[in-house]
C-alpha distance (Angstrom), angle and dihedral (degrees) to the residues before:
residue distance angle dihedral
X1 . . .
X2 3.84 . .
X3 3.95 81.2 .
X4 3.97 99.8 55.9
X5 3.61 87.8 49.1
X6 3.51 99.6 49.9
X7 4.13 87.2 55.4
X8 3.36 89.9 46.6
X9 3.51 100.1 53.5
X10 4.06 88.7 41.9
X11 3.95 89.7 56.7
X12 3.73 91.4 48.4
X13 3.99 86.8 52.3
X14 3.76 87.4 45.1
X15 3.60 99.0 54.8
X16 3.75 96.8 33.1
X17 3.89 83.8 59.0
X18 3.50 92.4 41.0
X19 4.49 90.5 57.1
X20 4.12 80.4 41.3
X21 3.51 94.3 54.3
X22 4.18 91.9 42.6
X23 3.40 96.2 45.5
X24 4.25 92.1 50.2
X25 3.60 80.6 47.2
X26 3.15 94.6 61.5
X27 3.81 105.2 45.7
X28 3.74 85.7 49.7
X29 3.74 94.1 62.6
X30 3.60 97.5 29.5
X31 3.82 81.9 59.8
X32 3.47 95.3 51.5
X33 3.53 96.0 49.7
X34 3.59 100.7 47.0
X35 4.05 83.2 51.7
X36 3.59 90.3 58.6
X37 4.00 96.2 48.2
X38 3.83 84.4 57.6
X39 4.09 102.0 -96.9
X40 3.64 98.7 132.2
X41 3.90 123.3 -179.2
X42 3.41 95.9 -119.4
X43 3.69 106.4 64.3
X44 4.00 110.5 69.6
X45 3.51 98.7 -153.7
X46 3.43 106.8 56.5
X47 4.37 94.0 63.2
X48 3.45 99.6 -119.2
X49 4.31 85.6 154.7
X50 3.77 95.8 37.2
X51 4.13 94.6 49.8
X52 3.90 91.0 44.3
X53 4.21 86.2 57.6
X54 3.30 95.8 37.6
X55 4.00 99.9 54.9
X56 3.65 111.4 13.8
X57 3.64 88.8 90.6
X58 3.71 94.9 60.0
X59 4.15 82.0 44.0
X60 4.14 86.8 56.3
X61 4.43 94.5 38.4
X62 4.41 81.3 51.5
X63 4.03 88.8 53.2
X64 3.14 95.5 31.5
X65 4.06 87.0 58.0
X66 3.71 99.8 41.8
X67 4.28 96.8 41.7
X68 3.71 94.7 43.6
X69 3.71 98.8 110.2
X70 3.72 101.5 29.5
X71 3.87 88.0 58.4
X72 3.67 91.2 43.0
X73 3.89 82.6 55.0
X74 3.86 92.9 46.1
X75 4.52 93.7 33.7
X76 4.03 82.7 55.0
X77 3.76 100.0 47.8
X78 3.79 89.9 54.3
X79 3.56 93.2 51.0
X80 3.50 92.6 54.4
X81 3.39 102.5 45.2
X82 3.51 98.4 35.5
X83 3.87 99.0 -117.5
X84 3.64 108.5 174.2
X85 4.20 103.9 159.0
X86 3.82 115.0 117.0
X87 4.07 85.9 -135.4
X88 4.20 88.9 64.3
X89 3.70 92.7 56.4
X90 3.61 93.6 37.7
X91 3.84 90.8 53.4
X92 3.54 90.5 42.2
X93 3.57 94.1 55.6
X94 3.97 91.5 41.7
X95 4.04 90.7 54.1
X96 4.02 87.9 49.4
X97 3.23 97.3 48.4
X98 3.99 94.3 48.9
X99 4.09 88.2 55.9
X100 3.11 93.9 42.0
X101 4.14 95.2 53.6
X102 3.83 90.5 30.4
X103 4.02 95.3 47.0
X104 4.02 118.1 4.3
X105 3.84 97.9 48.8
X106 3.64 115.4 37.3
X107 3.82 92.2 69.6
X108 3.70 95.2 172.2
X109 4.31 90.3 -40.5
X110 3.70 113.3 122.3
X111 3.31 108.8 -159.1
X112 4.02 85.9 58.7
X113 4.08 85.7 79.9
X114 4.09 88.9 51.3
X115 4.09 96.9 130.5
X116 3.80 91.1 -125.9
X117 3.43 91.7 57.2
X118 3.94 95.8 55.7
X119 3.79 89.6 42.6
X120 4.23 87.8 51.9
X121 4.21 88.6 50.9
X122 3.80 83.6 44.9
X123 4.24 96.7 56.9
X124 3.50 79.6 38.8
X125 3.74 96.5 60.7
X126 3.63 97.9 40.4
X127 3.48 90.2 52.3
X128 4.11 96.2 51.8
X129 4.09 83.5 42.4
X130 3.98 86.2 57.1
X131 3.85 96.1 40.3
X132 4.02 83.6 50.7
X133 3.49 90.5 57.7
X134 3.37 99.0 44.2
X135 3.77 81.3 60.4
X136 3.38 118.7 36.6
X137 3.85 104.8 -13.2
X138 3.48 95.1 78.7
X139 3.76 87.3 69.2
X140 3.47 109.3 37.7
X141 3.38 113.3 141.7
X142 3.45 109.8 8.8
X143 3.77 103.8 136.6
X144 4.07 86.9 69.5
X145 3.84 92.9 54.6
């Protein structure tokens, strides 16, 4: 019984690090976008803060959607071989994000293989690696040690 609970507990952490690391995603190129339409931080009245709440979530559910299996691919490896280094998840997020940009998104749209663009879903993949392992990934795999 001590078992079940264990894996239980472990998938919880999983996918609670998994929405974490979406959601940071998220507000990291939401950010980044809204800085490039000319919404900077620094002016007040143009709702730089309000437009960053308002749809970085949607941002996060989009990732979320599209890296779902390649991060189930990446989340299991690290479980099984007990990866827990920041720079693993970080590269695993980078490489996800580059297929993802590169192959999943352009569908047929040009400006979707515009260098800044990849580069954006790139910082944004590191960062949701590193928010994963700031999660979960620090743990991964401890049952087999």
């Amino acid at each position: 019984m001590n078992d079940v609970l264990y894996y239980l507990a472990r998938f919880a952490l999983i996918v609670l690090g998994y929405c974490c690391a979406v959601i940071g995603a998220g507000f990291f190129l939401n950010a980044l976008i809204l800085a490039a339409l000319g919404v900077l931080p620094n002016d007040p009245d143009q709702g730089f803060l309000p437009g960053l709440l308002v749809s970085s979530p949607f941002m996060g559910i989009l990732i979320g959607y599209f890296a779902f299996f390649p991060s189930l691919i990446a989340i299991a490896w690290g479980e099984l071989t007990a990866k827990r280094d920041w720079l693993f998840y970080a590269i695993a997020g980078l490489i996800i994000a580059v297929v993802l940009a590169a192959y999943g998104f352009n569908a047929g749209i040009p400006e979707a293989r515009d260098p800044v663009m990849v580069a954006s879903a790139a910082g944004a993949g590191v960062v949701a690696g590193f928010i994963y392992w700031l999660i979960a990934g620090r743990s991964a795999g401890r049952y087999r040690a």
